[in-house]
C-alpha positions in Angstrom: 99.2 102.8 121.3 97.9 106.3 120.0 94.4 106.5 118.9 93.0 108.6 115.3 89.5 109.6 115.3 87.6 107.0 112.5 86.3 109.6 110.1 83.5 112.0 112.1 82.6 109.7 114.2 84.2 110.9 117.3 85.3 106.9 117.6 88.8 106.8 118.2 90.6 103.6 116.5 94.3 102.6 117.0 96.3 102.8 113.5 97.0 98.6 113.7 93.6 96.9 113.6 93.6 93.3 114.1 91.8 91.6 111.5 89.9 88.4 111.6 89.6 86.9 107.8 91.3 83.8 109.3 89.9 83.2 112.0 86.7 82.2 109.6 88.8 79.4 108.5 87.0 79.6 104.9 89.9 79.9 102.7 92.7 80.1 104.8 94.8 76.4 105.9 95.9 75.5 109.3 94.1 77.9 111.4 92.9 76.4 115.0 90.0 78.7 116.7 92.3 78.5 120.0 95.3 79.5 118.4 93.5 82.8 117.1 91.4 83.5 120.0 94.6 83.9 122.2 96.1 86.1 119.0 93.5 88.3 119.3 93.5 88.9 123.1 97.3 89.1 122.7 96.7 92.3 120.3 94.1 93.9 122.9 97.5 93.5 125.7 99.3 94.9 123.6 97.2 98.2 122.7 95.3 97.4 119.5 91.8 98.0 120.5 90.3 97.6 117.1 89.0 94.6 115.5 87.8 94.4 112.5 85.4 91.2 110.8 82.5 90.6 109.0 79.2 88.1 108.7 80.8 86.2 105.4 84.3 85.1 107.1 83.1 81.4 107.6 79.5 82.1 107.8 79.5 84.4 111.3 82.4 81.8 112.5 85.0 85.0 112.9 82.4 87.1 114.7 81.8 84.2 117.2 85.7 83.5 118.1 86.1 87.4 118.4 83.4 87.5 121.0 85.2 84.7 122.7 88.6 86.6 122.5 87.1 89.7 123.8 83.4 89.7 125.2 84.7 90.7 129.1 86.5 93.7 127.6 83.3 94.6 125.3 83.3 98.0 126.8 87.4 98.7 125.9 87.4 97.7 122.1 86.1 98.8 119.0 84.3 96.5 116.9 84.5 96.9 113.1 82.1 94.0 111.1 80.3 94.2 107.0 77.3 93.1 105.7 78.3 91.1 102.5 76.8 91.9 98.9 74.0 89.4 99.0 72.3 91.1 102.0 72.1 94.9 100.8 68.0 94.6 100.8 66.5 96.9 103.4 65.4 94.1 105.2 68.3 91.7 104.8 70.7 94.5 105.9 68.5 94.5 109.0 68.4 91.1 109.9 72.5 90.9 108.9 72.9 93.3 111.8 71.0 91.0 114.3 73.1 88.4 113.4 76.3 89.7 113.8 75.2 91.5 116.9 74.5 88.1 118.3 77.5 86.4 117.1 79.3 89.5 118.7 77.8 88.9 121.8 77.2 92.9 121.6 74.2 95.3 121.4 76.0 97.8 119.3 78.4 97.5 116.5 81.1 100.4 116.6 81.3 100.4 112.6 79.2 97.9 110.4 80.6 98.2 106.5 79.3 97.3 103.0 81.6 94.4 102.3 81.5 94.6 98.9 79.3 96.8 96.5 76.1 95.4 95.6 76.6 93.2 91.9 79.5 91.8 93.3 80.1 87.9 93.1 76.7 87.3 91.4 74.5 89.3 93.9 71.4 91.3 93.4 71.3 95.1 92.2 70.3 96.8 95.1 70.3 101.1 95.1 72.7 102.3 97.2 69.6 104.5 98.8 67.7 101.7 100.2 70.6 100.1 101.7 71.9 103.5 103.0 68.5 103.8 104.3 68.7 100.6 106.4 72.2 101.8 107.8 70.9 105.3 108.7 67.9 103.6 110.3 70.2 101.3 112.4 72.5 104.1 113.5 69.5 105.8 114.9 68.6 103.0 116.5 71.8 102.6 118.6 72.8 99.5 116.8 75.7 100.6 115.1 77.4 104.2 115.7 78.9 105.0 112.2 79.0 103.5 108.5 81.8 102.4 106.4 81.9 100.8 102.8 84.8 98.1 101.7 85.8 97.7 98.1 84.2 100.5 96.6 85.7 103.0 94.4 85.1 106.7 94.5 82.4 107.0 92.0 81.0 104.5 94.6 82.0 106.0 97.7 80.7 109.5 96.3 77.0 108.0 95.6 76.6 106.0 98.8 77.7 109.9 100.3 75.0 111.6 99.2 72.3 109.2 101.6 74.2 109.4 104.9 77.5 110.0 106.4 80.5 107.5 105.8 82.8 107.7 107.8 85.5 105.0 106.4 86.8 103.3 103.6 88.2 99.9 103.3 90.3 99.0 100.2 93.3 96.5 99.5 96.4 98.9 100.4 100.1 98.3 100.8 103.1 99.6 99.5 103.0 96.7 96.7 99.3 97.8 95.8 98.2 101.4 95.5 95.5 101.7 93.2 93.6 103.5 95.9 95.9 106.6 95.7 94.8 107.0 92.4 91.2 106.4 92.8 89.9 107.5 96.5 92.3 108.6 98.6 92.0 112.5 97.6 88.4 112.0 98.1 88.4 110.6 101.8 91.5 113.4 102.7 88.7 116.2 101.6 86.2 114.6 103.4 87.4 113.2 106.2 86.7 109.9 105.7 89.4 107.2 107.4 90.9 104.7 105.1 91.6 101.0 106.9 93.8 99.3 104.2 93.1 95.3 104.4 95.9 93.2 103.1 98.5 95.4 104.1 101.6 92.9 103.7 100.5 92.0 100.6 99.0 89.4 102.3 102.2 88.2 103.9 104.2 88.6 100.8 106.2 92.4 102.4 107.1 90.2 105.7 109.7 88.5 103.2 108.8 85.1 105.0 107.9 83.9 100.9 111.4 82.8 99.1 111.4 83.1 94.9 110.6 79.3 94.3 107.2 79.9 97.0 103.5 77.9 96.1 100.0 78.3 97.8 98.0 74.8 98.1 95.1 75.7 95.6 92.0 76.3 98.3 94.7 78.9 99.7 93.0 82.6 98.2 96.7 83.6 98.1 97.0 81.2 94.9 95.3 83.3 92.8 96.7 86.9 94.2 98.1 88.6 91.3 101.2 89.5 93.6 102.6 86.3 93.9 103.0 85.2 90.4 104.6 85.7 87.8 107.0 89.0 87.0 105.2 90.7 89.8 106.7 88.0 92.5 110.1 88.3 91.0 109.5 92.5 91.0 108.7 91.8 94.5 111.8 89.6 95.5 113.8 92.7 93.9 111.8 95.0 96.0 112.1 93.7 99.4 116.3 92.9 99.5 115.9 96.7 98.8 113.8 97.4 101.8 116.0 95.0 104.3 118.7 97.4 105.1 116.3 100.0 105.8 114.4 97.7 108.5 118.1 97.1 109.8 118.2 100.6 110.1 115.5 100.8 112.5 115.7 97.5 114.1 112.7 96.1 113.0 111.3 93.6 110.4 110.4 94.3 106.6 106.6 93.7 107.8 107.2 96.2 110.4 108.5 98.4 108.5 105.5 98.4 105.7 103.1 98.9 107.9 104.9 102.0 109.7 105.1 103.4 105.5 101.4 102.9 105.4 100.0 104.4 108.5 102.0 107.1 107.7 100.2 108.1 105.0 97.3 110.3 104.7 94.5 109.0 106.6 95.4 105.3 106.7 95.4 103.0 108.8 96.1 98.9 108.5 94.1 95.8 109.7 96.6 93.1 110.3 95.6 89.8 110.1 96.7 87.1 113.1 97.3 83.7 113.7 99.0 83.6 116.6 100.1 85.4 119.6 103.5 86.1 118.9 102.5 87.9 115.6 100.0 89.6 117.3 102.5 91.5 119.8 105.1 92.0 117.1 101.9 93.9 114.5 101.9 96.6 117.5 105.5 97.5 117.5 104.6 98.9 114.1 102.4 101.5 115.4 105.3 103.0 117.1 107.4 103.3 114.2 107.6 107.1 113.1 109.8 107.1 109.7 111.8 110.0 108.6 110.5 111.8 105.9 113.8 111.2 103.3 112.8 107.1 104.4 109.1 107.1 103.6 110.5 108.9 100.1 112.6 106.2 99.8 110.2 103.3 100.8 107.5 104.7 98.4 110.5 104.3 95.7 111.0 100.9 96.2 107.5 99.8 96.3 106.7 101.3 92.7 109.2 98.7 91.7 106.6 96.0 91.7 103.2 99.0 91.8 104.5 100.6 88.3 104.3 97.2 85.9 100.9 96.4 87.6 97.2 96.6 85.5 95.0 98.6 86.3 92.6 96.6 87.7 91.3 97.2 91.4 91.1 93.6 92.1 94.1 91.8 93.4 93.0 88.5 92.6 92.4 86.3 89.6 89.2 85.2 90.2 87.1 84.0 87.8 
């Protein structure tokens, strides 16, 4: 699979990034850690070389099982993980590092992210400077080679900017939600700053695997994603018998074909979540993908059939 250089880094990243919210097992139903260990090895055969987790995905549980999936081709991969809200503290930033570094079984991190920003989900003020300062301090160290930020907007983005280089961006980003283009993307195009969409099948909802009548057990997170209910499922259901002919068209499934749309779009690239082997090799046909121009116009089309009667809220799910 090609590589793209991950901001200024000089990192290179492949455009399909395995993601590992799953393989935490917090929030997600019916995920075995040998099921995902082999999906994530599977992805590294297949070409995608970055992987991308964090210390809050069942309490360092994700980082562990990616060391386990990976730890003998350390040297070959890049390793993506965050620091969550509660730990933006100079010290606790520090000592979140250590952590993950241990449950990566690693003695650098390739990119180490601001999960969310700090106030988030009850936590602690913290200036952006001092946790800035902690990341700058670790980057000297060696213990991670370049800093990214998750969930912020651009105000955000640009004030975390002015303390250190940042080199990606990590928002919720599919063809069903595209509140980024309106808020950062510009931004990281100007300043070369990578964008890794999470969620970038809707959370499943663009492989068209979800029929009309579809319901999430409660402790599934997808319950609550505004996507799947209401007049923005049935905008969806519209949406998606749309976009089948056009994944005919290219032999390949509607998944597939949302994630070559997105990758194809200024500096984005999409972490693909995995909970088994045989999704993980299908994910990396989509890197290969190159759209016609007149079919990404008509893709983007479709999409703003369930994007247009959307809020305008950056949050994709109800939670209260």
């Amino acid at each position: 699979m090609e590589t793209r250089s991950l901001g200024t880094s000089g990192i290179q990243i492949t455009p399909i990034i395995t993601g590992t919210w799953q393989a935490g097992k917090s929030q997600w139903v019916g995920v075995e850690d040998a099921d995902t260990i082999k999906a994530i090895r599977a992805a590294f055969d297949a070409g995608i070389t970055t992987v991308d987790t964090a210390e809050v995905y069942g309490s360092g549980h994700s980082e562990r099982v990616v060391a386990e999936a990976l730890a003998d081709v350390r040297d070959q991969v890049v390793y993506a993980t965050k620091v969550f809200s509660n730990h933006l503290k100079y010290d606790q930033v520090l000592a979140a590092c250590e952590a993950s570094l241990k449950n990566l079984k690693t003695d650098r991190i390739d990119l180490y992210q601001i999960h969310w920003p700090s106030g988030s989900f009850k936590s602690d003020i913290v200036p952006i400077e001092e946790t800035m300062r902690a990341l700058n301090d670790l980057k000297a160290q060696g213990k991670i080679r370049a800093i990214g930020v998750s969930n912020f907007s651009q105000k955000q983005l640009e004030a975390a900017a002015q303390y250190g280089r940042i080199d990606s961006l990590q928002p919720p980003y599919s063809l069903f939600w595209r509140y980024v283009e309106q808020d950062a993307v510009p931004y990281c195009v100007e300043h070369k700053i990578s964008i890794i969409a999470y969620s970038p099948l809707a959370q499943g909802l663009l492989t068209g695997k979800f029929g009309p009548d579809h319901t999430f057990p409660p402790e599934d997170n997808r319950a609550k994603n505004k996507l799947f209910q209401g007049e923005n499922y049935k905008h969806a259901q519209t949406a998606l018998e749309k976009l089948r002919p056009i994944a005919d068209r290219y032999q390949t499934s509607l998944g597939n074909l949302a994630l070559a749309w997105l990758v194809a779009q200024p500096q984005a690239n999409a972490i693909v979540g995995v909970r088994n082997a045989e999704q993980a090799v299908e994910n990396a046909k989509a890197g290969a993908i190159k759209l016609t121009e007149a079919d990404r116009a008509e893709i983007d089309q479709i999409g703003r059939i369930v994007t247009d009667s959307l809020d305008d809220s950056p949050l994709m799910w109800n939670w209260g």
